[in-house]
C-alpha positions as CSV (number, residue, x, y, z in Angstrom):
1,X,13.9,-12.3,11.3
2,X,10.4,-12.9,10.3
3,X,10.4,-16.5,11.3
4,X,11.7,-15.6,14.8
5,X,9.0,-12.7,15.1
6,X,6.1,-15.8,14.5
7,X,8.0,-17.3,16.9
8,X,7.9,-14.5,19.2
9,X,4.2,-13.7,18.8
10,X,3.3,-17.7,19.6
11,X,1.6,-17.9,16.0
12,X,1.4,-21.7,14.6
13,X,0.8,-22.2,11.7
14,X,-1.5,-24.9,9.7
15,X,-0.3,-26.9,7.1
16,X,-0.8,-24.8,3.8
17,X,-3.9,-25.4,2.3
18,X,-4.4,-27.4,-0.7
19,X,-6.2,-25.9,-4.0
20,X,-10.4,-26.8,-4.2
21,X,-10.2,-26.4,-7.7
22,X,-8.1,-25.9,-10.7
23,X,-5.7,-23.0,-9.6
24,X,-2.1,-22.7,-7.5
25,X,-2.5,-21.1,-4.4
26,X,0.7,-19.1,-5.0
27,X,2.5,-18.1,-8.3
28,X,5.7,-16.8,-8.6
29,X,6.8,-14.0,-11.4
30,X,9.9,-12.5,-11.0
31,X,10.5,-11.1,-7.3
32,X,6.4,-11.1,-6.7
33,X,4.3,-13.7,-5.4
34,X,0.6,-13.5,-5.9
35,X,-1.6,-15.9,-3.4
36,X,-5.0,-16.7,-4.6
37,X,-7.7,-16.6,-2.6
38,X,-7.4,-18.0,0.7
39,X,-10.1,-19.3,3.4
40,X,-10.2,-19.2,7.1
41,X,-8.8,-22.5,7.8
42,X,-9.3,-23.7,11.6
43,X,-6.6,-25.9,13.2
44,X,-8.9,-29.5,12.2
45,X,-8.9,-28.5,8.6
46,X,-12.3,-26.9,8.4
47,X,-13.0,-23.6,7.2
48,X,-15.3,-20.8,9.5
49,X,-18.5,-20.5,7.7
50,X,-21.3,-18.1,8.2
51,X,-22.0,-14.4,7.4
52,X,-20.9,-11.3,9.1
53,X,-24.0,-9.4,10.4
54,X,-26.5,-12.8,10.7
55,X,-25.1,-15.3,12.1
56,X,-21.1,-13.3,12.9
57,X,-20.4,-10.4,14.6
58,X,-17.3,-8.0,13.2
59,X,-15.1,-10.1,16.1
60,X,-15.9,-13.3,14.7
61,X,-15.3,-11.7,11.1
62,X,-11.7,-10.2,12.1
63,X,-10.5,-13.6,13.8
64,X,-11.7,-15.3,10.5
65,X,-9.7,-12.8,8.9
66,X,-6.7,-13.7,11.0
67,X,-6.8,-17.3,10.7
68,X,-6.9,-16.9,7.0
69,X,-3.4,-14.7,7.3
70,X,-2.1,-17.6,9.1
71,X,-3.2,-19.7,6.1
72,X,-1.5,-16.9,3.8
73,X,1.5,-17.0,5.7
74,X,1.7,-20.9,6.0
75,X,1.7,-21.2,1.7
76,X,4.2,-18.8,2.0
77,X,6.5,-20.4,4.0
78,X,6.2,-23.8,2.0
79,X,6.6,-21.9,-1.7
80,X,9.6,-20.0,-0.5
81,X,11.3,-22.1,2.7
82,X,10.9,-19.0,5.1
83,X,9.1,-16.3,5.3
84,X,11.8,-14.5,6.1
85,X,12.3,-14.4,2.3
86,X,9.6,-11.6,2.5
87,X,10.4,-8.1,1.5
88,X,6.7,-6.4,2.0
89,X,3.3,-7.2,0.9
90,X,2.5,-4.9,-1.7
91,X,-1.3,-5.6,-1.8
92,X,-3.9,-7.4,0.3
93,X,-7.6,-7.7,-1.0
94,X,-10.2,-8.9,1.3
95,X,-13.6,-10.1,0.7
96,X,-16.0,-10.5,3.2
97,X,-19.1,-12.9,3.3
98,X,-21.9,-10.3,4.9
99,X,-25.4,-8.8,4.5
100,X,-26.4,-6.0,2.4
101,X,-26.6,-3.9,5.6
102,X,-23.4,-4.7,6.7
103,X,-20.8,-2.2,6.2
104,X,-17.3,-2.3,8.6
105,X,-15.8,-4.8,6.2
106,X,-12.4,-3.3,6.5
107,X,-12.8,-3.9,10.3
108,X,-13.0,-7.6,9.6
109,X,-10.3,-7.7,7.1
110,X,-8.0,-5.8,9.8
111,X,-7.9,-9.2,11.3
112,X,-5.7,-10.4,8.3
113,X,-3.8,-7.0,7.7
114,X,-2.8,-6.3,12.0
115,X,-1.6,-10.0,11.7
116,X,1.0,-9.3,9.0
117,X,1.8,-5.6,10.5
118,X,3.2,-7.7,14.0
119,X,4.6,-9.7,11.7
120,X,6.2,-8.0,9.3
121,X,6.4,-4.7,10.9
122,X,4.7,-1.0,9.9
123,X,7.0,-0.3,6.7
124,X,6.6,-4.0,5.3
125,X,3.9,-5.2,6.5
126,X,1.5,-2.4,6.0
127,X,0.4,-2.3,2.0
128,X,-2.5,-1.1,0.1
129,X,-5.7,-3.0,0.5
130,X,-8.9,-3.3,-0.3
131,X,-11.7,-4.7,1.7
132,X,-15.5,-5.6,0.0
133,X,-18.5,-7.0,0.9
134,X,-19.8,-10.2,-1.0
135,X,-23.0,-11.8,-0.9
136,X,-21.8,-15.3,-1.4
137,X,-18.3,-16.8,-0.7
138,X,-17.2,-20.4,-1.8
139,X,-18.3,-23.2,0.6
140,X,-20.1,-19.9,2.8
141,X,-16.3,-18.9,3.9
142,X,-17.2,-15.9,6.3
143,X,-13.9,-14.3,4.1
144,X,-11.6,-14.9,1.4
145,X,-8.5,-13.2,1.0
146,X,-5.5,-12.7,-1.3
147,X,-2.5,-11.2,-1.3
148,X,0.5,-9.6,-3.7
149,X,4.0,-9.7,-1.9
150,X,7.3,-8.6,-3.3
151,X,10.5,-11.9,-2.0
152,X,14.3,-11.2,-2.4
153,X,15.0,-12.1,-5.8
């Protein structure tokens, strides 16, 4: 159901990003998967750089954001087969590469949560969240994001 709904919405999906440095990019415990920190990862294997309220505007920030769900949901799909394996995110935290004066992170990070409400839907897709702003980001990644979600056991 989920896999036709990214069908439906004309999402692709990159290949799922491989770890830049000594971590998994998903672990499995039990019926929860936690995702580490993912980047916004364009379609020629380069990550959006820059920070939000310089050199970005809260667009650019919130289509990072959603080209780093589509990252999420990519290691997803490989760890578990299909996402349709999914049975809600339970958490998303969101980190946002910006200035000190900059303050509508969770406007950037929405790029990342909407992405996963269409996908998902309101009651599975919609999960607690948090959304900070960081003064430096690994690479200069505009965000970083990470997620908790709760699979069929």
């Amino acid at each position: 159901m989920f896999e036709a709904k990214i069908k439906e919405l004309g999402l692709e999906l990159p290949q799922a990003p491989q770890p830049m440095g000594v971590y998994k990019p998903i672990v499995q415990v039990g019926n929860l998967v936690y995702l580490s920190g993912h980047a916004p990862l364009k379609s020629d294997k380069t990550i959006i750089t820059g920070r939000i309220g310089e050199d970005m505007d809260v667009e650019a920030g919130y289509a990072a954001a959603r080209l780093t769900g589509l990252a999420i949901l990519a290691t997803l799909r490989q760890h578990l087969g299909s996402v349709d394996q999914v049975v809600r995110l339970v958490k998303l935290f969101g980190l946002v590469r910006c200035t000190e004066a900059f303050d509508a992170q969770p406007s950037v990070i929405n790029g990342c949560s909407e992405l996963f409400r269409d996908v998902f839907g309101e009651d599975a897709g919609i999960a607690a969240r948090s959304a900070v702003g960081a003064n430096s980001l690994p690479g200069g990644m505009a965000v970083e994001i990470e997620a908790i979600f709760e699979v069929q056991a």
